[in-house]
Every structure is written in C-alpha cells, then in structure tokens.
PDB file as gemmi writes it, atoms N, CA and C in Angstrom:
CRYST1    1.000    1.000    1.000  90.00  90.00  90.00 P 1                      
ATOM      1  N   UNK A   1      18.774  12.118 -27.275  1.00  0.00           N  
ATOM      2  CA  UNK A   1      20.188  12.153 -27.009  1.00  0.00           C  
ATOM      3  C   UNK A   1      20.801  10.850 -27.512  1.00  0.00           C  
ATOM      4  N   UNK A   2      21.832  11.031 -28.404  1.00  0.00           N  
ATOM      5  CA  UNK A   2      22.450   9.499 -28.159  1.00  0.00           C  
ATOM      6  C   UNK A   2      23.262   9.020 -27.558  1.00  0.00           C  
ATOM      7  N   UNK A   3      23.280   7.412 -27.657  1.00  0.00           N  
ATOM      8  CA  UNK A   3      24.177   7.269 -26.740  1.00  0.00           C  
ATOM      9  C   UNK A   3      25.262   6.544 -27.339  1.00  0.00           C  
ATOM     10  N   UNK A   4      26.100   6.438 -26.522  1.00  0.00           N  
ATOM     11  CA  UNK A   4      28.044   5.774 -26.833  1.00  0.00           C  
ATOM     12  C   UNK A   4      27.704   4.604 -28.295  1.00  0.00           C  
ATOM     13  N   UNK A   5      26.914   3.547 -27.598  1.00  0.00           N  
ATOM     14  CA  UNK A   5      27.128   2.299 -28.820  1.00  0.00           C  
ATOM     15  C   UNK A   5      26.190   2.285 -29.503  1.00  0.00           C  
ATOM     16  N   UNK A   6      24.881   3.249 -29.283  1.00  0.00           N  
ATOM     17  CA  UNK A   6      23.990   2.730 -30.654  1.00  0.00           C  
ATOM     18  C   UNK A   6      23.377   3.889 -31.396  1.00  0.00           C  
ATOM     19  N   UNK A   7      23.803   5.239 -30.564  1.00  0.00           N  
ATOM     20  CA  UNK A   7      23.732   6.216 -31.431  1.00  0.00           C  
ATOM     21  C   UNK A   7      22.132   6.609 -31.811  1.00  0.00           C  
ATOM     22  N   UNK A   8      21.259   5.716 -31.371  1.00  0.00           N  
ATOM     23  CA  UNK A   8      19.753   6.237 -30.604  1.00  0.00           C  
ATOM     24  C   UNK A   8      19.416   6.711 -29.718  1.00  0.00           C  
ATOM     25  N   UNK A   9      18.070   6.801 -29.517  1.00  0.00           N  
ATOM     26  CA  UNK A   9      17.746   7.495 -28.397  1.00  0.00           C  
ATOM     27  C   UNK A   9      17.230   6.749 -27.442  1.00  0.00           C  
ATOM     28  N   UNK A  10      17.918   7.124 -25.644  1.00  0.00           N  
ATOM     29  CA  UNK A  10      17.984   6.528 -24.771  1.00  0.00           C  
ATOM     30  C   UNK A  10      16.382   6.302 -24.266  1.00  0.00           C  
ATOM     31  N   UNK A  11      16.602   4.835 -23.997  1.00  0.00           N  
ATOM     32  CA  UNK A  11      15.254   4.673 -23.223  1.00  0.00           C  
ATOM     33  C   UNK A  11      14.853   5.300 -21.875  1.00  0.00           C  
ATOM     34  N   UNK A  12      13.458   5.689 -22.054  1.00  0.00           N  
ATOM     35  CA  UNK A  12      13.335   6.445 -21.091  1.00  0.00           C  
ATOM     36  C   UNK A  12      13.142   5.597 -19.676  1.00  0.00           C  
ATOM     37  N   UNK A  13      13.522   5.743 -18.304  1.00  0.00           N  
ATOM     38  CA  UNK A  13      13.606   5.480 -17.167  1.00  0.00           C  
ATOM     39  C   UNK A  13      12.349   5.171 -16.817  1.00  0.00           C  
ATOM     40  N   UNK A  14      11.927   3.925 -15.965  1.00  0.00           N  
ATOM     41  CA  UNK A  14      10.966   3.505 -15.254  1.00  0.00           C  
ATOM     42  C   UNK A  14      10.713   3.435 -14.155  1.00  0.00           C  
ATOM     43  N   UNK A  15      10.042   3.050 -13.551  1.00  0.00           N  
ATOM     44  CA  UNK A  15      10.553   3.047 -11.701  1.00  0.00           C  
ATOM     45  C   UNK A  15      11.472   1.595 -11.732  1.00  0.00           C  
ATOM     46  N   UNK A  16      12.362   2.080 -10.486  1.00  0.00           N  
ATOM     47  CA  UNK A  16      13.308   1.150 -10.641  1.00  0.00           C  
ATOM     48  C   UNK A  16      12.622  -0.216  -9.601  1.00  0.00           C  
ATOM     49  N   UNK A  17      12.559  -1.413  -9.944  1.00  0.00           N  
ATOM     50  CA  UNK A  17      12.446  -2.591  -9.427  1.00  0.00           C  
ATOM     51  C   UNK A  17      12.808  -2.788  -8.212  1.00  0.00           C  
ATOM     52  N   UNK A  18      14.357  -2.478  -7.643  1.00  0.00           N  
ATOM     53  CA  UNK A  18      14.491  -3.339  -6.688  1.00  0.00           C  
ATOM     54  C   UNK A  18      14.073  -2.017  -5.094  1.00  0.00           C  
ATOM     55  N   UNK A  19      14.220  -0.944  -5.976  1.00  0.00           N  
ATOM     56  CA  UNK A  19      13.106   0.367  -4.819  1.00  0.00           C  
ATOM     57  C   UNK A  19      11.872  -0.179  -4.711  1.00  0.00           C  
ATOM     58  N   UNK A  20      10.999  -0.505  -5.686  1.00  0.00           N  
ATOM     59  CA  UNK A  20       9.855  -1.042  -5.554  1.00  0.00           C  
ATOM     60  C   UNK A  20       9.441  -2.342  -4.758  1.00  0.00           C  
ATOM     61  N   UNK A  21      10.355  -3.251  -4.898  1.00  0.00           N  
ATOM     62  CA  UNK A  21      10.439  -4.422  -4.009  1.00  0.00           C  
ATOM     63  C   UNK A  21      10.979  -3.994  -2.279  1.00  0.00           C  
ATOM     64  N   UNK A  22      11.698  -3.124  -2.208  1.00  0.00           N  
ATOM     65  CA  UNK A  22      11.806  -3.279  -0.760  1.00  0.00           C  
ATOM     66  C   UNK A  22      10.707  -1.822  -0.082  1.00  0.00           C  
ATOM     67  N   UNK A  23      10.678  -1.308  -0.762  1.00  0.00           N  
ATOM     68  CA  UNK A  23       9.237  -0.099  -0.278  1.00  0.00           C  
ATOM     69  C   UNK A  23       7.750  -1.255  -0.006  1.00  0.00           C  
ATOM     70  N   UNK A  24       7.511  -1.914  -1.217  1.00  0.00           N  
ATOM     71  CA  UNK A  24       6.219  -2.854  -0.977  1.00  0.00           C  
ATOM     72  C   UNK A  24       6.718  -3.726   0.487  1.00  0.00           C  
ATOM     73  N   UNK A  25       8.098  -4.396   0.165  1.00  0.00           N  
ATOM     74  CA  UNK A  25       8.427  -5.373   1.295  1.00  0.00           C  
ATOM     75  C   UNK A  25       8.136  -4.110   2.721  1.00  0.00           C  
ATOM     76  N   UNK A  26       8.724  -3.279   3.075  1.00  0.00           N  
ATOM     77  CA  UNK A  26       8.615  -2.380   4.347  1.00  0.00           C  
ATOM     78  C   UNK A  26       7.192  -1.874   4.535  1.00  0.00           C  
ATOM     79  N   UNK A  27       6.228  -1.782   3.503  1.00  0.00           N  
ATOM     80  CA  UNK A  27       5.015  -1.666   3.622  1.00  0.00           C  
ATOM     81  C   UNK A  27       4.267  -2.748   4.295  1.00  0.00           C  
ATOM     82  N   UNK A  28       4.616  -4.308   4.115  1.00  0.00           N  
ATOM     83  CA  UNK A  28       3.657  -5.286   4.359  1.00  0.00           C  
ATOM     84  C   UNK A  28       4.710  -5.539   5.945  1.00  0.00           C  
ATOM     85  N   UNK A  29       5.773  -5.354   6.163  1.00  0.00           N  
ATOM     86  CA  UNK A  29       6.005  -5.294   7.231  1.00  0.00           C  
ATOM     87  C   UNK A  29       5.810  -4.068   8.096  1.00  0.00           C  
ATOM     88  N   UNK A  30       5.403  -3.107   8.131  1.00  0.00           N  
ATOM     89  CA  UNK A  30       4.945  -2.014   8.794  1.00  0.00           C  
ATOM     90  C   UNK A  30       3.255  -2.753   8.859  1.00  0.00           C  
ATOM     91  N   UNK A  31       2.653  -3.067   8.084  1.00  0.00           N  
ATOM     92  CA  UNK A  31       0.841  -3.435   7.670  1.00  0.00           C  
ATOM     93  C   UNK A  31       1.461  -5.189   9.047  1.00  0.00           C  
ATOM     94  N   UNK A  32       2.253  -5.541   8.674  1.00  0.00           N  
ATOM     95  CA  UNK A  32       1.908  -7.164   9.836  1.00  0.00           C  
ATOM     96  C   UNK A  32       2.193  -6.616  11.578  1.00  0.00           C  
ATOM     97  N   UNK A  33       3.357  -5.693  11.467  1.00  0.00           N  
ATOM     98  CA  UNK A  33       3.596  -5.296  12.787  1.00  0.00           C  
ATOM     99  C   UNK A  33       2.418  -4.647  13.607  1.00  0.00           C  
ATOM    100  N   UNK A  34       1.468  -3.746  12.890  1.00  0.00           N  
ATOM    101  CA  UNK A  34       0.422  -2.889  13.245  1.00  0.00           C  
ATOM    102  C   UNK A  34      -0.648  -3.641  13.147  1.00  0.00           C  
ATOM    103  N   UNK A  35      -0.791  -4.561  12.662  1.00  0.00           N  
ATOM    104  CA  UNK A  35      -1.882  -6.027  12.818  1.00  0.00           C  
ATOM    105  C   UNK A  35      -1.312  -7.042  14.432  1.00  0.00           C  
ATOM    106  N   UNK A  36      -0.496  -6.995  14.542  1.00  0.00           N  
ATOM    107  CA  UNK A  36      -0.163  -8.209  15.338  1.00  0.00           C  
ATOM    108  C   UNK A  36       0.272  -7.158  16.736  1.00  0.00           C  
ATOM    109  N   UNK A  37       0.489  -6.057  16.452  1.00  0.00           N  
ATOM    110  CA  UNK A  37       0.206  -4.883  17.802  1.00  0.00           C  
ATOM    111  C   UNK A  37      -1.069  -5.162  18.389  1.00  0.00           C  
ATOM    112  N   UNK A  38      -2.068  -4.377  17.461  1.00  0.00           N  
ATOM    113  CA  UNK A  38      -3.296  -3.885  17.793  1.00  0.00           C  
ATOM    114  C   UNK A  38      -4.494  -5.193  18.141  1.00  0.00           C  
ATOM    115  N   UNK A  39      -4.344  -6.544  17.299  1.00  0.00           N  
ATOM    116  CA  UNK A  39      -4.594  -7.643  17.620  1.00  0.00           C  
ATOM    117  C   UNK A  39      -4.158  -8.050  18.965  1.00  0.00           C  
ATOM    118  N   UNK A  40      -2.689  -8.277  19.286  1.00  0.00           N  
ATOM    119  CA  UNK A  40      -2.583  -9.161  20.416  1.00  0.00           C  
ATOM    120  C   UNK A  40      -3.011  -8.392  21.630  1.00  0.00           C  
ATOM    121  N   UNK A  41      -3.121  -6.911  21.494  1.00  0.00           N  
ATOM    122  CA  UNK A  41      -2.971  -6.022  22.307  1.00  0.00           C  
ATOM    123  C   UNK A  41      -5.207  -5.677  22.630  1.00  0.00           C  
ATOM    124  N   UNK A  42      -5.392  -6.682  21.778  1.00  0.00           N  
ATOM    125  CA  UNK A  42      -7.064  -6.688  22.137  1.00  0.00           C  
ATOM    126  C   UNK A  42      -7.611  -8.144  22.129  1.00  0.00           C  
ATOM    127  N   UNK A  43      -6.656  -8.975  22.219  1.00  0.00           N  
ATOM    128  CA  UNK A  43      -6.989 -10.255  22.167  1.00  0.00           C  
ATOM    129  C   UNK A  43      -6.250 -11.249  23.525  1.00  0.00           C  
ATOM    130  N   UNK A  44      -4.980 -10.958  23.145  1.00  0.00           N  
ATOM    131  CA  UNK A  44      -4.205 -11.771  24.044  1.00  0.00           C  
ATOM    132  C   UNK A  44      -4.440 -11.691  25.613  1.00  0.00           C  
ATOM    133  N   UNK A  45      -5.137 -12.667  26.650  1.00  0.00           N  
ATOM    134  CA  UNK A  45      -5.176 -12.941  27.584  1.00  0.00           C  
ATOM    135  C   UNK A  45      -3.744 -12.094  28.427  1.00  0.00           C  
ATOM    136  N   UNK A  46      -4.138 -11.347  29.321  1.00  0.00           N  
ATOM    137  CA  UNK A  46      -2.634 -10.833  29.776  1.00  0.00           C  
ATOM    138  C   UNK A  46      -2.182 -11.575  31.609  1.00  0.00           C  
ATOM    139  N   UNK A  47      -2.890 -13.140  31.249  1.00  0.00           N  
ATOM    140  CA  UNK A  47      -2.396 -13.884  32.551  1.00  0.00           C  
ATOM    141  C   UNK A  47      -1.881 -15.198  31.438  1.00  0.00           C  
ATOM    142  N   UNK A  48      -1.209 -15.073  30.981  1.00  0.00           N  
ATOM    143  CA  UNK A  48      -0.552 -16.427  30.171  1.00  0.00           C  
ATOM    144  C   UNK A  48      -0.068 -17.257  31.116  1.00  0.00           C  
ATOM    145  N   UNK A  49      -1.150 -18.064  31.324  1.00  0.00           N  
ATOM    146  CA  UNK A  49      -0.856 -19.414  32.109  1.00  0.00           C  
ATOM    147  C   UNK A  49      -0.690 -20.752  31.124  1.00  0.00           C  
ATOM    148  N   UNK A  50      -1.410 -20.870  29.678  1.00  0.00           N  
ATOM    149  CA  UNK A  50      -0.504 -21.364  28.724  1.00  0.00           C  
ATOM    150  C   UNK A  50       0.538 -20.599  27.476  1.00  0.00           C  
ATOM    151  N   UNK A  51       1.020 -22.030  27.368  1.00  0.00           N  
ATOM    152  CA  UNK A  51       1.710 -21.271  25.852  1.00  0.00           C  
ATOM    153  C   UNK A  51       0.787 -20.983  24.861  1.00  0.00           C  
ATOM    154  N   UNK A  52      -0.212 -22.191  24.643  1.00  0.00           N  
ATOM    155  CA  UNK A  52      -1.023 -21.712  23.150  1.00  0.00           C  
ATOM    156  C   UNK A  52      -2.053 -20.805  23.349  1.00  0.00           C  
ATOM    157  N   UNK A  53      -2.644 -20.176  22.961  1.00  0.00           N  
ATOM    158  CA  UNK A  53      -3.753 -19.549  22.892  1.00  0.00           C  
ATOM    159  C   UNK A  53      -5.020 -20.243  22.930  1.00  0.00           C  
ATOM    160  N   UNK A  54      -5.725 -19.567  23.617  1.00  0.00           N  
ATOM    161  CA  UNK A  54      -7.183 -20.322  24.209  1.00  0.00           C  
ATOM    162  C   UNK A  54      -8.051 -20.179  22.757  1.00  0.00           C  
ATOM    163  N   UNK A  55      -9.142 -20.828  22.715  1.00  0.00           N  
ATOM    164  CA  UNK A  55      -9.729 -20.828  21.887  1.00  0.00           C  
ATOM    165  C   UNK A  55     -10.733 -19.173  21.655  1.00  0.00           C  
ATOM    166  N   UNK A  56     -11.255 -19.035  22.551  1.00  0.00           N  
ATOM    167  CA  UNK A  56     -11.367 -17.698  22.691  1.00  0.00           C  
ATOM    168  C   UNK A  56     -10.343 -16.344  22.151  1.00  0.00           C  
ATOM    169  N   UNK A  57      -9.279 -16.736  22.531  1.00  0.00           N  
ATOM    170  CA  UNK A  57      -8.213 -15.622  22.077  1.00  0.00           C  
ATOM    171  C   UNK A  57      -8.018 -15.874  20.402  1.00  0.00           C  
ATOM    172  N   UNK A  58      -7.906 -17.163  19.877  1.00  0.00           N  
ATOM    173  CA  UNK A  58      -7.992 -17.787  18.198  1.00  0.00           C  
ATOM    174  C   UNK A  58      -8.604 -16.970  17.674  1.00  0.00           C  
ATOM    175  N   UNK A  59     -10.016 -17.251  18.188  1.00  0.00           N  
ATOM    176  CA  UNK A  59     -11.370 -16.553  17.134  1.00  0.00           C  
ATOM    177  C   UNK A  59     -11.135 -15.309  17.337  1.00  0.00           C  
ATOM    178  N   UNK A  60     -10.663 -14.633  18.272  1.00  0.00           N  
ATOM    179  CA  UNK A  60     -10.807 -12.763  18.416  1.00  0.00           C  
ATOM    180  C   UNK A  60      -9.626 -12.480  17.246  1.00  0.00           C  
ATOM    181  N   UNK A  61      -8.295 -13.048  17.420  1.00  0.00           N  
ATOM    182  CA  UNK A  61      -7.485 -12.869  16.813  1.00  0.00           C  
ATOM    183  C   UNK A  61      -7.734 -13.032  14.992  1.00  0.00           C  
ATOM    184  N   UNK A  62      -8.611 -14.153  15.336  1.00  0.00           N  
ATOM    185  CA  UNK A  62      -8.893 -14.233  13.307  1.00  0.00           C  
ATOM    186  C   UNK A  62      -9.723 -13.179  13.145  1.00  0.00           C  
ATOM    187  N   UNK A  63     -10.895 -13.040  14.232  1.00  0.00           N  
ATOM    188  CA  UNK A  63     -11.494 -11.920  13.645  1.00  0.00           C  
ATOM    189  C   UNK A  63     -10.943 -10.379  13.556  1.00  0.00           C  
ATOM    190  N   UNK A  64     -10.032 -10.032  14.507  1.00  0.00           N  
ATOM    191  CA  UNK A  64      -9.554  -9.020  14.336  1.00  0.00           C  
ATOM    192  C   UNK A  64      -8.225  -8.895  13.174  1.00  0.00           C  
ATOM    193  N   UNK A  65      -7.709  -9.608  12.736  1.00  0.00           N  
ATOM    194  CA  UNK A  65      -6.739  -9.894  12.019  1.00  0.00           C  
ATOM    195  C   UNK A  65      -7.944  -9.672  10.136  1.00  0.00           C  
ATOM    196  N   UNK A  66      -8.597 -10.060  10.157  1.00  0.00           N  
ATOM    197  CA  UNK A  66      -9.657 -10.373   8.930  1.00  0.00           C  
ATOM    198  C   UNK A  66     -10.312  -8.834   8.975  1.00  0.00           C  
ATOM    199  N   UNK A  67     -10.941  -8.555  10.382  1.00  0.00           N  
ATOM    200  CA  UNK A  67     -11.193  -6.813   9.995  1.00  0.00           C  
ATOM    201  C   UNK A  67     -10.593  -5.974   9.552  1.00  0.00           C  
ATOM    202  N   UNK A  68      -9.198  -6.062   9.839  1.00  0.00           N  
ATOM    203  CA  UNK A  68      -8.153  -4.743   9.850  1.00  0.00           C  
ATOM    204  C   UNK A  68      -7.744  -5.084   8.600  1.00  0.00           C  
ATOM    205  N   UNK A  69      -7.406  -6.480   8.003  1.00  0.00           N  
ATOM    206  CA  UNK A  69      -7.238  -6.667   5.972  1.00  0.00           C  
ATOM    207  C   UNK A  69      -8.245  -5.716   5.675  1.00  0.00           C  
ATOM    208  N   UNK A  70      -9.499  -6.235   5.663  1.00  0.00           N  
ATOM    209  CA  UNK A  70     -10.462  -5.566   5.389  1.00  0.00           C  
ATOM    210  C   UNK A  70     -10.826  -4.534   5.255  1.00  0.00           C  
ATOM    211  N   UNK A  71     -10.202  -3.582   6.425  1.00  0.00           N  
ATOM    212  CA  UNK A  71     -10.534  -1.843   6.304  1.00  0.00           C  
ATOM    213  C   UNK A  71      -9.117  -1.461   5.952  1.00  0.00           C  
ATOM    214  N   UNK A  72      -8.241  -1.839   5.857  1.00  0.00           N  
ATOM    215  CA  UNK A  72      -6.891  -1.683   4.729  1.00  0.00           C  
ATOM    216  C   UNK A  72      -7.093  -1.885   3.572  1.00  0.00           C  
ATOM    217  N   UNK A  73      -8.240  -2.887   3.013  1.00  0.00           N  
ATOM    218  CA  UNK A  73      -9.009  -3.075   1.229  1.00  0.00           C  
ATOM    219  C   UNK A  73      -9.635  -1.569   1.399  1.00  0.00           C  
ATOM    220  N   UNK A  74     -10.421  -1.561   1.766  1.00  0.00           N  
ATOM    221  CA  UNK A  74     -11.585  -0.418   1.895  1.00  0.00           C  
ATOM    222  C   UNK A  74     -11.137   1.081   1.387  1.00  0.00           C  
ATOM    223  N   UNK A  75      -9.970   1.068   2.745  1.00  0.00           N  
ATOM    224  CA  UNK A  75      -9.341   2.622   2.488  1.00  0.00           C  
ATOM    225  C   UNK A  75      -8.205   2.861   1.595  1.00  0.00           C  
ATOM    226  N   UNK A  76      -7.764   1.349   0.523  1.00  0.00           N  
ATOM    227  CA  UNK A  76      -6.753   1.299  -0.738  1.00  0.00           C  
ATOM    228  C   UNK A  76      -8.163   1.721  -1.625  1.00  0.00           C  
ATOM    229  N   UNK A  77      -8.940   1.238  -1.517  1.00  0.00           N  
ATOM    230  CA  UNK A  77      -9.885   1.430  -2.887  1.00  0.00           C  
ATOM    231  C   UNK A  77     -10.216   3.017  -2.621  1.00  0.00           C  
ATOM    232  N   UNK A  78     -10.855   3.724  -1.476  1.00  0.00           N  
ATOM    233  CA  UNK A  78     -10.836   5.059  -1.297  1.00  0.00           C  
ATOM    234  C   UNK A  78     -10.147   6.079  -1.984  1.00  0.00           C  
ATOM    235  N   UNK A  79      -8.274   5.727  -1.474  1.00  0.00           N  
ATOM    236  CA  UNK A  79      -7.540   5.837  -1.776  1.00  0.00           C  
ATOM    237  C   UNK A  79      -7.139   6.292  -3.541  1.00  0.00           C  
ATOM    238  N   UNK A  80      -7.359   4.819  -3.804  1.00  0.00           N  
ATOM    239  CA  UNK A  80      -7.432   4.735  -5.575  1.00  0.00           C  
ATOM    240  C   UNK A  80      -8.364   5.467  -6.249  1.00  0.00           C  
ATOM    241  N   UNK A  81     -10.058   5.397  -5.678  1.00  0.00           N  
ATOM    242  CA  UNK A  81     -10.275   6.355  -6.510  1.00  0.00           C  
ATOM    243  C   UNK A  81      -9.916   7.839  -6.727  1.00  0.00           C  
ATOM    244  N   UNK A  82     -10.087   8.334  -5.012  1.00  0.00           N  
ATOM    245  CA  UNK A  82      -9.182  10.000  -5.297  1.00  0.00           C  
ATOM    246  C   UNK A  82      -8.321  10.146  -5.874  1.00  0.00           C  
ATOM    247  N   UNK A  83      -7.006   9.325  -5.930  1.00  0.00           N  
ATOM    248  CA  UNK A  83      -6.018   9.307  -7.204  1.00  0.00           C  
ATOM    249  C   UNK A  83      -6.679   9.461  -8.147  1.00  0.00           C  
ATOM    250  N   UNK A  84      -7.581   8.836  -8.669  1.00  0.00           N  
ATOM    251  CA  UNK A  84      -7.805   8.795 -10.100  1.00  0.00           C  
ATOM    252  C   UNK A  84      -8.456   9.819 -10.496  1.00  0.00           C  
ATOM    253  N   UNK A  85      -9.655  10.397  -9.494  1.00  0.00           N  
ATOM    254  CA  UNK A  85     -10.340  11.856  -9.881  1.00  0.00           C  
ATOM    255  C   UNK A  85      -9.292  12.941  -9.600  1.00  0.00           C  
ATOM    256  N   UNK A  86      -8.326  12.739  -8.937  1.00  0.00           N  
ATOM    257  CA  UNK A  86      -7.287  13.808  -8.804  1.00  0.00           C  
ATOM    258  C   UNK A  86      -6.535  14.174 -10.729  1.00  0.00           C  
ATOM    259  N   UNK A  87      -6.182  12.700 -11.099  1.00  0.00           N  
ATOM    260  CA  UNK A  87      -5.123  12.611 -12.129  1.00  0.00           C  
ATOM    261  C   UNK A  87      -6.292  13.312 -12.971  1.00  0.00           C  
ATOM    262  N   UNK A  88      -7.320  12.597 -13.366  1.00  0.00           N  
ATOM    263  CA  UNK A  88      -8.274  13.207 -14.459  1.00  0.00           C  
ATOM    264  C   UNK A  88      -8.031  14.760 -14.370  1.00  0.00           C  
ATOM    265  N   UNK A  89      -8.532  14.868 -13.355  1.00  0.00           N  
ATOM    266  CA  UNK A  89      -8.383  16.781 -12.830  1.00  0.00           C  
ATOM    267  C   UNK A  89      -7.322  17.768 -13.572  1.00  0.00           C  
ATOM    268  N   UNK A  90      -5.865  16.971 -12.958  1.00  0.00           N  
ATOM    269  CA  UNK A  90      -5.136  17.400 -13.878  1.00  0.00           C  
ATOM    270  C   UNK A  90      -5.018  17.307 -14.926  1.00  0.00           C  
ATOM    271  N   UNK A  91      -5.361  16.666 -15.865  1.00  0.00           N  
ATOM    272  CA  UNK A  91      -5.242  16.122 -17.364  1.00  0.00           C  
ATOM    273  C   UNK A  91      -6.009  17.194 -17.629  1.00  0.00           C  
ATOM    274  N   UNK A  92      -7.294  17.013 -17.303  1.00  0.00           N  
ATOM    275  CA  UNK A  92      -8.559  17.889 -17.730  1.00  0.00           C  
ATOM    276  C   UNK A  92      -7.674  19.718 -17.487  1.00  0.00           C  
ATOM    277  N   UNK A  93      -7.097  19.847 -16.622  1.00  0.00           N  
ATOM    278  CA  UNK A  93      -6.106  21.284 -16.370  1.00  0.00           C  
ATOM    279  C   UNK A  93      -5.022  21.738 -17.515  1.00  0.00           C  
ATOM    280  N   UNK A  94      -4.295  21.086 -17.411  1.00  0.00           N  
ATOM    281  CA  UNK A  94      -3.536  20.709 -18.928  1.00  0.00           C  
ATOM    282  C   UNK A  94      -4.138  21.151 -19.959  1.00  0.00           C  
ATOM    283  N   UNK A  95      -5.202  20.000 -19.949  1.00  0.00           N  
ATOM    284  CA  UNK A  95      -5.957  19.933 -21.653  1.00  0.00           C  
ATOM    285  C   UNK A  95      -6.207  21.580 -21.952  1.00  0.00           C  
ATOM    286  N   UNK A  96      -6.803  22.129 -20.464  1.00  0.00           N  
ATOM    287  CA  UNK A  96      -7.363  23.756 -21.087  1.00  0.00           C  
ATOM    288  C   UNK A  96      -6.509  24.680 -21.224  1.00  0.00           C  
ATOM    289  N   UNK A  97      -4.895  24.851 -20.279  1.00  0.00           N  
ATOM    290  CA  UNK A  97      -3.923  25.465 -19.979  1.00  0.00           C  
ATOM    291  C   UNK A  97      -3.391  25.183 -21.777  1.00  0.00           C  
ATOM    292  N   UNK A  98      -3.468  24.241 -22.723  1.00  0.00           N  
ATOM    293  CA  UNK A  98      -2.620  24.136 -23.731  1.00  0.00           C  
ATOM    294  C   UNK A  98      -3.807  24.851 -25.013  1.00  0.00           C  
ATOM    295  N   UNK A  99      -5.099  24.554 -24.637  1.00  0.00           N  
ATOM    296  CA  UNK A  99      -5.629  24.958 -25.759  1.00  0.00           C  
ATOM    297  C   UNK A  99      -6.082  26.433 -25.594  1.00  0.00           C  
ATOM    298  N   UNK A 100      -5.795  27.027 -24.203  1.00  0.00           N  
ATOM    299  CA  UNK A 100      -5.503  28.761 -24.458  1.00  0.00           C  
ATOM    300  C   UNK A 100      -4.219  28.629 -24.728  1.00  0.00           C  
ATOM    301  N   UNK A 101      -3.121  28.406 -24.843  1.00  0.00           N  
ATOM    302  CA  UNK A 101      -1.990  28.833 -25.558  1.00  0.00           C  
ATOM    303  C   UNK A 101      -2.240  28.985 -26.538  1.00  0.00           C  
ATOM    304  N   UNK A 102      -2.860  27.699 -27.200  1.00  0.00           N  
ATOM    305  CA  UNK A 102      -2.930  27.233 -28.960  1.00  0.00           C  
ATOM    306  C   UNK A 102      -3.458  28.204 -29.566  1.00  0.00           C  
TER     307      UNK A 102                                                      
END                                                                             
C-alpha cells in the first residue's frame, strides 16, 4: 500500500514498546507482591516485638525469596520450551497443509 509522502510500502507493525514496558513492569510487580505475600506470610514472626527482623526471620526470608526466583526460572524455561515445540508443530503443519495444495 502506499503511503501519503513516500509512495512505498508501509512498514510493517511490531509490538508496540511502551505495551511492552508496562505489561513486563505489571508482571514483575504482580512476581514481587506474590514473593513478599507468600514469604512474609512463612517467615515473619507474628509477635513483632521488634521493628527489624530477627536473624532467623533474614535467612528464611532470603531463602524463601531465592526459591521462589528459582522455581519462576524453572517454570519460564518449561514454559519456553513448549512454546517452541508448539511453534515448530505449527510450521511443520503449514509446511504439509501448503505442499498438498502445491
């Protein structure tokens, strides 16, 4: 199609940037809220007689904070590969759907 001033053809559309920036941003804030739930909610002393956290509550908290990254890596890589044997799948569907036409 062309267009008004250059009378070529329009570039084709990408994902748009600033959707992408606040979907990732609402992702890592949905991923800190559900970390700092499920953490304080298995860590945090529920007689707060101080403000800081005991040393005991520290280490549970790093460790539970470091597991849950961890099985959020785990089940992105899961994740990624089924995408990818999915996409092949289709390609590979395609490929045969065009060469019975042909």
């Amino acid at each position: 199609m062309n267009n008004f001033f250059g009378g070529g053809q329009e570039q084709p559309k990408g994902p748009d940037p600033v959707f992408a920036a606040k979907t990732e941003m609402e992702m890592y804030t949905d991923l800190f809220n559900k970390i700092a739930s499920s953490c304080y909610n298995k860590c945090a002393s529920r007689k707060h007689r101080d403000q800081d956290l005991s040393l005991g509550e520290m280490t549970c908290t790093d460790r539970c904070v470091s597991k849950y990254l961890e099985s959020q890596q785990l089940i992105g890589g899961v994740l990624q590969r089924a995408n990818e044997s999915q996409m092949q799948q289709q390609q590979a569907m395609q490929q045969a759907q065009q060469s019975m036409g042909s």
